[in-house]
DRENKOL-995434 format. One record per residue: residue in one letter; x, y, z of N, C-alpha, C in turn. Coordinates in steps of 0.2 Angstrom, whole numbers, padded with zeros to 4 digits, always signed. Layout:
<recs>
AXYZXYZXYZ
...
</recs>
This chain:
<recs>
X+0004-0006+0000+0000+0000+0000+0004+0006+0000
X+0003+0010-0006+0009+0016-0004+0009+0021+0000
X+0010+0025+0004+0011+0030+0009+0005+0034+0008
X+0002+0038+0012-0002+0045+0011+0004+0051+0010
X+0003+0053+0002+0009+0058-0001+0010+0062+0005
X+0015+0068+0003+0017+0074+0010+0010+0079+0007
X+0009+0079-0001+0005+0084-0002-0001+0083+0001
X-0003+0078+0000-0011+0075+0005-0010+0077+0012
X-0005+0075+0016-0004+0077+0023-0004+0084+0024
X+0001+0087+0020-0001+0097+0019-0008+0098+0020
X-0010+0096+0015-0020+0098+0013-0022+0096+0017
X-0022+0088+0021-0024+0087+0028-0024+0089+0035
X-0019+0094+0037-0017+0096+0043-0019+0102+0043
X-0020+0106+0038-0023+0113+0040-0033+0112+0040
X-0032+0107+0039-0042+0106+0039-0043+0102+0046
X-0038+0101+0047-0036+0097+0056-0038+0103+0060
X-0033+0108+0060-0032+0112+0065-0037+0118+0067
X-0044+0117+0061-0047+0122+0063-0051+0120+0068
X-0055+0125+0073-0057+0122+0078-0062+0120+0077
X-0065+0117+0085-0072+0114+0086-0077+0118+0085
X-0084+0113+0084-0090+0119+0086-0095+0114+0084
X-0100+0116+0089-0107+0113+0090-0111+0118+0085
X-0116+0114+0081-0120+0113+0076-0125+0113+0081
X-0132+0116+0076-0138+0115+0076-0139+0108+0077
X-0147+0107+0081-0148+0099+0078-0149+0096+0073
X-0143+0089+0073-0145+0088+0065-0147+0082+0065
X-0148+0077+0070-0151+0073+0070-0153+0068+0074
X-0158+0065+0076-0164+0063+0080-0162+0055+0083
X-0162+0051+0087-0161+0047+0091-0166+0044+0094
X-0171+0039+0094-0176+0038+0098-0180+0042+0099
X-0180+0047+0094-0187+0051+0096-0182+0057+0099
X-0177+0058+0100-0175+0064+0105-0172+0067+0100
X-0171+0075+0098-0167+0077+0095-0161+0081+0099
X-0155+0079+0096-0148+0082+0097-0145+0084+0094
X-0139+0088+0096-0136+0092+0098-0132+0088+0091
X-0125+0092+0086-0120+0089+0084-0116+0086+0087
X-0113+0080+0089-0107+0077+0091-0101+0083+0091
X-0098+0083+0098-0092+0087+0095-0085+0082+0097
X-0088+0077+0100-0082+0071+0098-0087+0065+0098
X-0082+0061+0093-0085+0054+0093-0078+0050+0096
X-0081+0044+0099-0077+0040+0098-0079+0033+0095
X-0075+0031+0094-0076+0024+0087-0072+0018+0092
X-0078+0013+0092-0075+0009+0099-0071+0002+0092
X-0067-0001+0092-0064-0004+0087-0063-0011+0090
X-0065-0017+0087-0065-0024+0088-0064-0028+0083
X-0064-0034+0082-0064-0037+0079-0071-0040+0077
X-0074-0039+0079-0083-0041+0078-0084-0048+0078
X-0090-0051+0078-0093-0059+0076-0098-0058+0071
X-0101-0064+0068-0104-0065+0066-0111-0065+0070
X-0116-0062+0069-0121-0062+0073-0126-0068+0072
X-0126-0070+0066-0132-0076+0064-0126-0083+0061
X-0127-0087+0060-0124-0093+0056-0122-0091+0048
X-0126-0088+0045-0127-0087+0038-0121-0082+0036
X-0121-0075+0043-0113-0073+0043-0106-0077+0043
X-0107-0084+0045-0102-0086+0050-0095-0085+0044
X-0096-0086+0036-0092-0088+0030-0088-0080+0029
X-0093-0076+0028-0091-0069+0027-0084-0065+0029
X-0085-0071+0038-0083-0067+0044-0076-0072+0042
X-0076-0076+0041-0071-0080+0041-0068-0077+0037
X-0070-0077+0031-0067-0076+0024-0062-0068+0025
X-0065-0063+0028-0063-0056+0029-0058-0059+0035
X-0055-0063+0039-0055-0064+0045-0045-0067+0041
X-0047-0074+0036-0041-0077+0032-0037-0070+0029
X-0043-0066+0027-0039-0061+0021-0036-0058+0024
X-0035-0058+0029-0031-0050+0035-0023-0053+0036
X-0018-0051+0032-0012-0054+0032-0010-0050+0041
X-0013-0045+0042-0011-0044+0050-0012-0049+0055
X-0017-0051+0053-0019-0057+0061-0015-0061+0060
X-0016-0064+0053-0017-0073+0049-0013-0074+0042
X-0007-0072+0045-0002-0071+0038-0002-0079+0034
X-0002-0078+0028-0004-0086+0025+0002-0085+0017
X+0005-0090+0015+0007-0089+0009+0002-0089+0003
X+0002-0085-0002-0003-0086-0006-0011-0082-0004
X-0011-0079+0002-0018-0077+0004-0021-0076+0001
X-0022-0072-0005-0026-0073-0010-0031-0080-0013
X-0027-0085-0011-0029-0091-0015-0030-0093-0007
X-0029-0099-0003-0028-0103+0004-0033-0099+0008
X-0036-0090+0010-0042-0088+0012-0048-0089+0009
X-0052-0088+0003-0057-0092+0004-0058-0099+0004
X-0053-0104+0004-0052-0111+0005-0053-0112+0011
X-0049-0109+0015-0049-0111+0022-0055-0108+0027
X-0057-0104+0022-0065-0098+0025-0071-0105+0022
X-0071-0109+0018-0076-0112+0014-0074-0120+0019
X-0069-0122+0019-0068-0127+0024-0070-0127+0028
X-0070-0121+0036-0069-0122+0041-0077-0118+0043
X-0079-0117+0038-0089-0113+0040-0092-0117+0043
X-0092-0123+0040-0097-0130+0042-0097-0130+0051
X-0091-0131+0053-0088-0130+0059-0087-0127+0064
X-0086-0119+0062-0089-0114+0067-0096-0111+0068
X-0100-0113+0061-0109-0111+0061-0110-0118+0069
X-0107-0121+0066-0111-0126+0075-0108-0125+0079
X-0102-0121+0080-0100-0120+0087-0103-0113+0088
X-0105-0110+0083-0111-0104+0086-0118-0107+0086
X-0121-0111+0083-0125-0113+0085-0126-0116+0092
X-0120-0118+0095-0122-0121+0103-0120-0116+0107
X-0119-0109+0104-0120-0104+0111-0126-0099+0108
X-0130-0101+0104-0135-0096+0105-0136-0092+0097
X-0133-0095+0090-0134-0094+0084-0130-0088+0084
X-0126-0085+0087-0120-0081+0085-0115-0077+0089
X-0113-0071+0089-0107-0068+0094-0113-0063+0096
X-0111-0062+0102-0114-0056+0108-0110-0051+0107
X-0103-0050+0103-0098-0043+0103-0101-0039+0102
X-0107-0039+0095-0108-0029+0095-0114-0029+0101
X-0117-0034+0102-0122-0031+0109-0120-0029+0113
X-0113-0032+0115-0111-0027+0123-0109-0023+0121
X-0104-0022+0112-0100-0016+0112-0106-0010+0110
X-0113-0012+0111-0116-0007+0111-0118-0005+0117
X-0120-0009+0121-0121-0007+0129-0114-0003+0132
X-0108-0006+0130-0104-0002+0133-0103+0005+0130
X-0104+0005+0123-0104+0012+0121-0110+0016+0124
X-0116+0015+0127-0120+0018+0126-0118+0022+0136
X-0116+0017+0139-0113+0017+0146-0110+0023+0147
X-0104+0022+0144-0098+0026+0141-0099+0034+0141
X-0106+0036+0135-0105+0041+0133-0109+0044+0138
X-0117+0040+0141-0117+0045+0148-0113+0048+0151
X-0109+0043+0153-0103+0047+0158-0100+0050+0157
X-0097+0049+0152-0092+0055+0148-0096+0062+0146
X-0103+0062+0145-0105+0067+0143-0104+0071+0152
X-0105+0068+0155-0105+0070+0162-0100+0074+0167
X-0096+0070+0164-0089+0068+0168-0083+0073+0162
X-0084+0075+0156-0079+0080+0152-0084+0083+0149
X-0088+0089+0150-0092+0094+0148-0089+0096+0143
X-0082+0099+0144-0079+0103+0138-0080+0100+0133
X-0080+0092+0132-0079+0087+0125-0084+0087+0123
X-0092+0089+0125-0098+0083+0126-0101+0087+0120
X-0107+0086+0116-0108+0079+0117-0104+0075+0113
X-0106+0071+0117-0101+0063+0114-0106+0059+0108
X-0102+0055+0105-0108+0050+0100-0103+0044+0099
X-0105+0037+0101-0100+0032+0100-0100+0029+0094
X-0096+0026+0090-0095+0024+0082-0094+0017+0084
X-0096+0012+0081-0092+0004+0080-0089+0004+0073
X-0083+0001+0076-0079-0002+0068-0075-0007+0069
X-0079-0013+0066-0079-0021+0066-0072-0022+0061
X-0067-0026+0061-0064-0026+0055-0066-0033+0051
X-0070-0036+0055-0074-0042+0050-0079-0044+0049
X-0084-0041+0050-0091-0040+0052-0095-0033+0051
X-0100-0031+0050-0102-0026+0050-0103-0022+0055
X-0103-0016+0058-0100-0011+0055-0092-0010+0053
X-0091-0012+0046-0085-0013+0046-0081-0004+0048
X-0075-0006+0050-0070+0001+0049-0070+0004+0044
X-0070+0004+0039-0073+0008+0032-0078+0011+0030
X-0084+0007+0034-0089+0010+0032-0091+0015+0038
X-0088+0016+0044-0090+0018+0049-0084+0026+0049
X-0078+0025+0047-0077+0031+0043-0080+0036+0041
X-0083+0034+0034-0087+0035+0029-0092+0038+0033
X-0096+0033+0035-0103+0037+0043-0100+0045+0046
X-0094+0042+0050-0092+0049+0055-0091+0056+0048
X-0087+0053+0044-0087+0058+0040-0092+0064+0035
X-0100+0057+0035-0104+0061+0034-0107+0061+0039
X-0106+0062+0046-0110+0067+0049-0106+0073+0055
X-0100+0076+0048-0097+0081+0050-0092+0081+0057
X-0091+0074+0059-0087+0074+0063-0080+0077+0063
X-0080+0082+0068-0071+0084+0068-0067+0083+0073
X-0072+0078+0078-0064+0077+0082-0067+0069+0085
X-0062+0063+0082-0061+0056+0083-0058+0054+0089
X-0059+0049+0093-0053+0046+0096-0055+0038+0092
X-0049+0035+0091-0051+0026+0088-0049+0026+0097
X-0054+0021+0097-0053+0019+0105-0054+0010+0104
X-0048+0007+0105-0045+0002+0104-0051-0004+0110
X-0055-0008+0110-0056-0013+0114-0054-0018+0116
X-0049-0020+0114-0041-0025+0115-0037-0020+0121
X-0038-0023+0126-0033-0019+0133-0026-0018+0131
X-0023-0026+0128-0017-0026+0127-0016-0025+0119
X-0011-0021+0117-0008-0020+0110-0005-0027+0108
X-0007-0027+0103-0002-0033+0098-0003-0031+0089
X-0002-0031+0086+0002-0029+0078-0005-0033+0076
X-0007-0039+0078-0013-0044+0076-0020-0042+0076
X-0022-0036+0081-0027-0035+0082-0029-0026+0082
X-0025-0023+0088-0026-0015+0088-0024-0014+0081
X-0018-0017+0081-0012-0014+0074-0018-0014+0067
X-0019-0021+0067-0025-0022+0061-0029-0016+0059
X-0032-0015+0065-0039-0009+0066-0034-0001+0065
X-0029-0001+0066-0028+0007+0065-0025+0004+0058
X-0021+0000+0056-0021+0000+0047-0027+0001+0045
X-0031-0002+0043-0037-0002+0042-0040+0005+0040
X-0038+0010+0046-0039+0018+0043-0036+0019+0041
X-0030+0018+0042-0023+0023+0036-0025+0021+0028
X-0026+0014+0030-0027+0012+0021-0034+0013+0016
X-0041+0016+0024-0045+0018+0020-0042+0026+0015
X-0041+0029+0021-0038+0036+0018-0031+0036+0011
X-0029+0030+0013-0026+0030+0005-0028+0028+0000
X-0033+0024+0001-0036+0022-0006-0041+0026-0008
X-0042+0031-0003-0049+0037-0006-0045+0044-0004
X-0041+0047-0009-0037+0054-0009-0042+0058-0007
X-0047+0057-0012-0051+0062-0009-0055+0067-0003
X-0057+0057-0001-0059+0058+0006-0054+0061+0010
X-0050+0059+0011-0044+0063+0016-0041+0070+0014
X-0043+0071+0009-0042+0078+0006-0047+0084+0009
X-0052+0080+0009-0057+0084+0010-0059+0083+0020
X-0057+0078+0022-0058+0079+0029-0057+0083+0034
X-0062+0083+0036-0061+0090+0042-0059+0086+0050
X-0059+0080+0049-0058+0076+0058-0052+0077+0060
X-0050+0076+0066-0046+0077+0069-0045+0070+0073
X-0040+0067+0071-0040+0060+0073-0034+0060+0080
X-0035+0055+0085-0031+0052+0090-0032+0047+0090
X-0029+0040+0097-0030+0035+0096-0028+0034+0103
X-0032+0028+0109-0032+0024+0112-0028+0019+0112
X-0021+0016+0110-0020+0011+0109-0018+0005+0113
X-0019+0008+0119-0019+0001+0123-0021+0004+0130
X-0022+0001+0136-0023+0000+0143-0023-0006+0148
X-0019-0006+0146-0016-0014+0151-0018-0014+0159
X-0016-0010+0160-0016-0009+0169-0022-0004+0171
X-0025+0001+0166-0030+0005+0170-0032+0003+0178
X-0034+0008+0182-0036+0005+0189-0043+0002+0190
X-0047+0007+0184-0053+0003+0184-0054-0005+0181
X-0050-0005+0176-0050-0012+0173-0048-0017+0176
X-0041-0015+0180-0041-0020+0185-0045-0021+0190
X-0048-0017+0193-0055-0017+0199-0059-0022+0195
X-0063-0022+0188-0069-0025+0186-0066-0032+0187
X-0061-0034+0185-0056-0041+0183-0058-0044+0191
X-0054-0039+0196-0054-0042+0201-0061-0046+0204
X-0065-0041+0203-0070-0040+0205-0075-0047+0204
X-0075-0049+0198-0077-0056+0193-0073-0062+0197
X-0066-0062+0195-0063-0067+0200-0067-0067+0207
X-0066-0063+0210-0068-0065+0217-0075-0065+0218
X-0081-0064+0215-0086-0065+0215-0088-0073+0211
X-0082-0076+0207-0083-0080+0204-0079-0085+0208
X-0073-0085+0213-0070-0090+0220-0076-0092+0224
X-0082-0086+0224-0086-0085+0230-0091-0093+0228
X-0092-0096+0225-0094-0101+0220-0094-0108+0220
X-0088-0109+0222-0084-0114+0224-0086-0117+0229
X-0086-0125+0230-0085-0126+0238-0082-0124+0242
X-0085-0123+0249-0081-0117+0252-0073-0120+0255
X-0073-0130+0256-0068-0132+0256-0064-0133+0252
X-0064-0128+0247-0058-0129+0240-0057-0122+0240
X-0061-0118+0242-0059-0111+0239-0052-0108+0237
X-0048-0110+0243-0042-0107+0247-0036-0112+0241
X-0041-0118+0237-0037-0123+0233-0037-0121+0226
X-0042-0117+0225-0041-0114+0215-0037-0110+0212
X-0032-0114+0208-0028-0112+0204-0029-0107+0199
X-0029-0102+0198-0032-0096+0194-0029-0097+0186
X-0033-0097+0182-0027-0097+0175-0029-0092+0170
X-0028-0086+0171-0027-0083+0166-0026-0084+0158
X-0032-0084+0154-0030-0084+0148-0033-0081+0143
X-0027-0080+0139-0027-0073+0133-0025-0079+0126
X-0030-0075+0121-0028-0078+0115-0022-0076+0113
X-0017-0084+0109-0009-0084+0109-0009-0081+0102
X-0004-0081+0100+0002-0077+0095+0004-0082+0091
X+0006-0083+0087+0010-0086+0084+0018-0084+0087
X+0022-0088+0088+0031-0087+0092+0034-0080+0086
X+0033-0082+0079+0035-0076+0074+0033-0071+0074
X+0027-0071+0076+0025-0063+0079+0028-0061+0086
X+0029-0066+0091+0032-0065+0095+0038-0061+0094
X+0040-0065+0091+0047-0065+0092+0049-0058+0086
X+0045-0057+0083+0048-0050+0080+0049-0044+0084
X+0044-0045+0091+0043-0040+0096+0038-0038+0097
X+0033-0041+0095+0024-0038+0098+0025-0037+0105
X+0023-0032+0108+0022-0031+0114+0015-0035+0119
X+0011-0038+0114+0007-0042+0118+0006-0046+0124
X+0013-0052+0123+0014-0054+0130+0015-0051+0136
X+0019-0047+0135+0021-0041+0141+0016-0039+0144
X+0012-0034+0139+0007-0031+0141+0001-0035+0146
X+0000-0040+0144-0005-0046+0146-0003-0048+0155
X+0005-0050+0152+0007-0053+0159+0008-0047+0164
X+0008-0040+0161+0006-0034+0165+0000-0032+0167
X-0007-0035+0165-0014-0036+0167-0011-0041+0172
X-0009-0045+0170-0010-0052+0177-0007-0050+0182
X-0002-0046+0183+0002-0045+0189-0001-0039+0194
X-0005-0033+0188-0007-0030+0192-0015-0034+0196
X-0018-0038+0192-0023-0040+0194-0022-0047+0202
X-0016-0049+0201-0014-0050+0210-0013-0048+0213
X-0011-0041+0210-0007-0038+0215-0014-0035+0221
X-0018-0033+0216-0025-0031+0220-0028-0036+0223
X-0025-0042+0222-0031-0047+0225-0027-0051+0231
X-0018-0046+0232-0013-0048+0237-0013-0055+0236
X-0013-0058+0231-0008-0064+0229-0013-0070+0231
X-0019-0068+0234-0021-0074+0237-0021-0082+0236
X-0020-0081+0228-0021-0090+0226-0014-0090+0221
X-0013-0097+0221-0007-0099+0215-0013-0096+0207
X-0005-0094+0202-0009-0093+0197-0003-0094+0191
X-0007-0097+0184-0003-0095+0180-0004-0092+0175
X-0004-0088+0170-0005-0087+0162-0003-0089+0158
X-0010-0091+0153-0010-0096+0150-0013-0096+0143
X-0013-0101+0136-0014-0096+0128-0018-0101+0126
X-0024-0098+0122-0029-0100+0119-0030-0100+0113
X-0033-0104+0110-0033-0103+0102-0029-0104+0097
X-0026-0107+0098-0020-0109+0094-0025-0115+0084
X-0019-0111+0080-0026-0113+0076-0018-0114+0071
X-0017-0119+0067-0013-0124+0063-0005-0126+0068
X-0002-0128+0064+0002-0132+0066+0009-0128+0067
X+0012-0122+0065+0018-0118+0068+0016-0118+0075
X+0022-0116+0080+0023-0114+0085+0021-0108+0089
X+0019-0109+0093+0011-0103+0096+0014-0100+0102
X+0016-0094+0105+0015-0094+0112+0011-0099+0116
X+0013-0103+0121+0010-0107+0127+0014-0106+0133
X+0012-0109+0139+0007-0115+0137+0000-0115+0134
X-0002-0120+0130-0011-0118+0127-0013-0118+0134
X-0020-0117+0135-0025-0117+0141-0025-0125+0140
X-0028-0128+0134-0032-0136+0135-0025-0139+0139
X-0019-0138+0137-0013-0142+0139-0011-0138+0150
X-0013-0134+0148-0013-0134+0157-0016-0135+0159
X-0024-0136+0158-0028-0140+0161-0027-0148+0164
X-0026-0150+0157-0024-0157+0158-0016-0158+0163
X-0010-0154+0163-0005-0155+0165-0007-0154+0173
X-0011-0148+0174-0012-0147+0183-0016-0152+0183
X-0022-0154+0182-0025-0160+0184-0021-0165+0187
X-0016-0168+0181-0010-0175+0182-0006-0174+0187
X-0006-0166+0189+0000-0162+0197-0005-0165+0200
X-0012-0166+0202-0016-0166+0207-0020-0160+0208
X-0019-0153+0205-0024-0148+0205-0030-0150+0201
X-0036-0151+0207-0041-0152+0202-0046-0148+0203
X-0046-0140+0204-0049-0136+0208-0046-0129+0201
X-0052-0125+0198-0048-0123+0193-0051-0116+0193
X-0050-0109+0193-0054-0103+0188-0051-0101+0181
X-0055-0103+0177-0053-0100+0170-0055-0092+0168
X-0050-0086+0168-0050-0079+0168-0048-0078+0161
X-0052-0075+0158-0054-0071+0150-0051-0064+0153
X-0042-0066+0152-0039-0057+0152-0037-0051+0147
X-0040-0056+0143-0040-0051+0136-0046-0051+0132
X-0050-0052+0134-0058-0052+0129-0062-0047+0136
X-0066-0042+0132-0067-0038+0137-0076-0039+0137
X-0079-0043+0130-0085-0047+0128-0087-0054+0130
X-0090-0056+0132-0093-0064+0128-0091-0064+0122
X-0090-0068+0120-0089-0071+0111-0087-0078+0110
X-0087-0081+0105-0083-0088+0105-0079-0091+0107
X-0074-0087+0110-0068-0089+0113-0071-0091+0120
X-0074-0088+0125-0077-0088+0130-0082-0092+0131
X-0087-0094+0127-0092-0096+0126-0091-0104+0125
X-0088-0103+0120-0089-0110+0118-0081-0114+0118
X-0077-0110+0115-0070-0113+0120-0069-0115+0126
X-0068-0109+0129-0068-0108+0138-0073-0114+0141
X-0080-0112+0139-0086-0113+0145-0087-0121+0143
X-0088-0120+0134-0089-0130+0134-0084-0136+0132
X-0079-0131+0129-0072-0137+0126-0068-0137+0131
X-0067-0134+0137-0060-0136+0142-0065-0137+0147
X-0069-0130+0152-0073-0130+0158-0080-0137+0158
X-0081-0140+0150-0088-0145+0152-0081-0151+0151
X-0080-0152+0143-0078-0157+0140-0071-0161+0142
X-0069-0153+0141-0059-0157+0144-0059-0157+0153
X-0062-0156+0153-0062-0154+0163-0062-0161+0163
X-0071-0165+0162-0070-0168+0165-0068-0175+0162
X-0065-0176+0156-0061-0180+0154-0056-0183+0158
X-0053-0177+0162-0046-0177+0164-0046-0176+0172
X-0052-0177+0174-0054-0177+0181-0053-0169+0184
X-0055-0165+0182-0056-0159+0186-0063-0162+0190
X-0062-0157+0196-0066-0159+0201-0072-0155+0201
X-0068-0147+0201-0073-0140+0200-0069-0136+0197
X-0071-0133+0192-0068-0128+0187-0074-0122+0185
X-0073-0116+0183-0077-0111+0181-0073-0106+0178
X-0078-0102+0176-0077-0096+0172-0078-0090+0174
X-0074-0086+0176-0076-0079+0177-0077-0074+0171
X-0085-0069+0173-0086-0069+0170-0083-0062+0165
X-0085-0063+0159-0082-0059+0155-0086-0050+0156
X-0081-0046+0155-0083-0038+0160-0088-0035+0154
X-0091-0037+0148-0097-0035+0146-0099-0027+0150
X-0104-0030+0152-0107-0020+0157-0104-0020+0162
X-0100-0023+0164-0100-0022+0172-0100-0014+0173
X-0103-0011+0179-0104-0004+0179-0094-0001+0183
X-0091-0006+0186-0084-0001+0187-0082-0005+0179
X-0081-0007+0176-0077-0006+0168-0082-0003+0165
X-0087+0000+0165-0090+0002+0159-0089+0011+0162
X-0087+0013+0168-0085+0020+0171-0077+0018+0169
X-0073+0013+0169-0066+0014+0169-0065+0015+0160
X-0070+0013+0156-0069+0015+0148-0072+0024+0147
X-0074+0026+0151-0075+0031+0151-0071+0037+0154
X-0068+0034+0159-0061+0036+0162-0055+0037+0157
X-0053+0031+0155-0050+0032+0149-0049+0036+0144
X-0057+0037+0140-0057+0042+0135-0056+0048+0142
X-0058+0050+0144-0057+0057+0150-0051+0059+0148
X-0047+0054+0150-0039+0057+0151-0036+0056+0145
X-0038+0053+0142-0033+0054+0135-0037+0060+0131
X-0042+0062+0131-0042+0068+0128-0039+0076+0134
X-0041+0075+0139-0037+0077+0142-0028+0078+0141
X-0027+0073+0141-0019+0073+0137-0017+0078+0133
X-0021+0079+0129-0020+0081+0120-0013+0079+0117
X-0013+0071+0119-0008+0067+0114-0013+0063+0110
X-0008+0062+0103-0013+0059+0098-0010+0050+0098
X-0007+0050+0102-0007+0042+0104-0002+0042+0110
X+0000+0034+0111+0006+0035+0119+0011+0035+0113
X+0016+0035+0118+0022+0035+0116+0025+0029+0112
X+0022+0026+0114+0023+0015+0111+0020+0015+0105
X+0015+0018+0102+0013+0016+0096+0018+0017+0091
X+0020+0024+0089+0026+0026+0085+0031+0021+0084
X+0034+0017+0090+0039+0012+0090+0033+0005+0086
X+0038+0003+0079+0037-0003+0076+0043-0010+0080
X+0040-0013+0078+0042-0021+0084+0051-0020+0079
X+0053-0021+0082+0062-0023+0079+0061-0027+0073
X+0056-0032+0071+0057-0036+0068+0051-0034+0061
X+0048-0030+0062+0042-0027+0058+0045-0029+0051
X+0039-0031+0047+0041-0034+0041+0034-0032+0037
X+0031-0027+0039+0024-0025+0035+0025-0017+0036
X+0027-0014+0029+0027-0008+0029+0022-0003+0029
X+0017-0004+0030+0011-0002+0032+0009-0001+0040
X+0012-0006+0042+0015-0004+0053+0017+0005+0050
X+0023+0007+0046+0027+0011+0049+0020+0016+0046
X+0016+0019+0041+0013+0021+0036+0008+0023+0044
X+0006+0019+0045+0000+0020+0049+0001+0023+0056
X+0008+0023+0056+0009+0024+0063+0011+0031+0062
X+0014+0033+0057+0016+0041+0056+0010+0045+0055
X+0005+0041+0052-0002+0044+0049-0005+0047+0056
X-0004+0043+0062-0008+0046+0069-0003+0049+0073
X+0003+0049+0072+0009+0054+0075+0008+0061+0071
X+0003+0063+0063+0004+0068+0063-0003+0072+0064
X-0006+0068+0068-0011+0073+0072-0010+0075+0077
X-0004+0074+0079-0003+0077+0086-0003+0085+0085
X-0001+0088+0081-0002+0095+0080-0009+0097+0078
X-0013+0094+0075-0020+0093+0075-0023+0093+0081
X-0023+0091+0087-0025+0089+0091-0023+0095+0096
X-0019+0097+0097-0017+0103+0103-0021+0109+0100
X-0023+0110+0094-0027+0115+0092-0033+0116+0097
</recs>
């Protein structure tokens, strides 16, 4: 993908730097008419498929993303492996309820959100929240396209991956830089003023919600085992080549774990653990099924399974987590008691702590952290570096 020229960045930063301003009503909500947005923010996920009949779609946009799912040939091996593997996840959404709950709660969380924020940062307000799926609809492209025609001028992309990785945030900010490349015009003509959320590992409210689940989810257990469950933290794994280039994802994750002991003063043994593992190269681990099975054979037969990096219900959670380890592999392998804590969905301290979030970073008036600008040492997709200058040069946009 080639660069956004300098002379488009020219034409783009002085339609950045004009300021704010609240509009007449321009458009009606439930029956209520409001006010113009004078910021939006655009909550950015990965999406599901909500019906079975999506499931091919989701998959097929899902192969073709050489960011996640780098493949030789991807052109040719994505729809084969989208056409194969449909049969197989339409019934693993079929036994959780015929699809993904993602955009429901990311619209519950968004609608959460903007209360508070409207509340809580007057200066910014009113708020309007955007979704942009990058495999499912509302795709990031088309939700662009939306903000820009309802005169939006000042964006945050607000990342709903806690933890950074090249695989998933990275994906979703490509995603804008390449819409803006492949339509000069649109970016020529744009009046937003973009920043970016690109990560919150440790926030204090996130970890409060975390904790909060865990130990509501302990309270559960026989009371003679309590003091006996093994916590196992699990995040979906990486391939070791994305590791190993330098993704900042493990870090980041093993830094939700540490602060979420920390707050809970260590009370139980625990490990972190990787899910998801899908062909046959080498994957961060341990998997979760394989520590499952290995603490079993220690004698740990007392177990909570913690979702630290999905901030939804969705099929990870669902039907991975709830029915492949926690029903099927548990008790193949003699687990005694095992459970799930639950995924942070609405909870009211994480749906205040995402509100929190956007507060202070537009408070900031930085147009990302300081770690996005940094590409992994081993970066091999020139479109990381394209994308990451694309939001380092709203920072002077942004102080205006």
């Amino acid at each position: 993908m080639a660069a956004v020229t300098k002379r488009a960045v020219r034409l783009l930063l002085p339609r950045l730097t004009r300021s704010l301003s609240v509009s007449t009503p321009m458009y009606c909500d439930s029956g209520k008419t409001e006010t113009k947005p004078k910021t939006a923010v655009m909550m950015l996920n990965m999406g599901g498929p909500e019906t079975q009949g999506e499931v091919h779609e989701f998959l097929l946009r899902l192969f073709s993303d050489k960011d996640i799912i780098p493949l030789p040939a991807q052109s040719q091996l994505a729809p084969w492996i989208a056409k194969r593997r449909t049969p197989k996840i339409q019934e693993q959404y079929k036994k959780i309820g015929g699809g993904s709950p993602i955009k429901k709660w990311t619209h519950k969380q968004g609608e959460g959100l903007i209360k508070i924020l409207d509340e809580i940062s007057p200066q910014t307000a009113p708020h309007k929240y955007y979704i942009g799926f990058r495999y499912v609809h509302p795709l990031t492209e088309d939700t662009i396209d939306e903000m820009e025609r309802d005169g939006i001028e000042r964006v945050v992309a607000f990342t709903q991956y806690p933890q950074y990785s090249c695989s998933t945030t990275g994906s979703s900010l490509n995603a804008i830089y390449k819409h803006y490349a492949k339509n000069r015009d649109l970016l020529e003509k744009s009046q937003m003023k973009w920043s970016v959320i690109d990560r919150w590992p440790t926030h204090p409210g996130f970890i409060q919600a975390i904790s909060e689940t865990i130990k509501d989810e302990l309270s559960k257990f026989p009371a003679d085992v309590q003091d006996d469950v093994v916590l196992l933290f699990s995040a979906h794994s990486l391939p070791m080549k994305v590791v190993n280039r330098g993704d900042p994802y493990p870090q980041e994750v093993a830094a939700t774990v540490q602060r979420v002991m920390e707050s809970l003063n260590f009370s139980h043994p625990f490990r972190l653990v990787w899910q998801s593992k899908v062909g046959p190269l080498p994957w961060l681990g341990p998997q979760t099924d394989e520590a499952i099975q290995g603490l079993s054979k220690n004698g740990r037969k007392n177990m909570l399974l913690i979702p630290i990096a999905f901030v939804n219900d969705h099929i990870e959670t669902l039907h991975e987590l709830d029915l492949e380890y926690a029903e099927e592999l548990a008790t193949k392998c003699g687990v005694q008691n095992i459970r799930r804590s639950a995924a942070l969905n609405d909870h009211p301290v994480f749906v205040k702590a995402l509100a929190d979030i956007v507060k202070t970073h537009l408070e900031s008036e930085q147009s990302c952290t300081k770690q996005l600008p940094l590409r992994c040492p081993g970066c091999v997709n020139a479109t990381c570096g394209h994308t990451k200058q694309f939001f380092v040069n709203q920072s002077q946009s942004v102080l205006q």
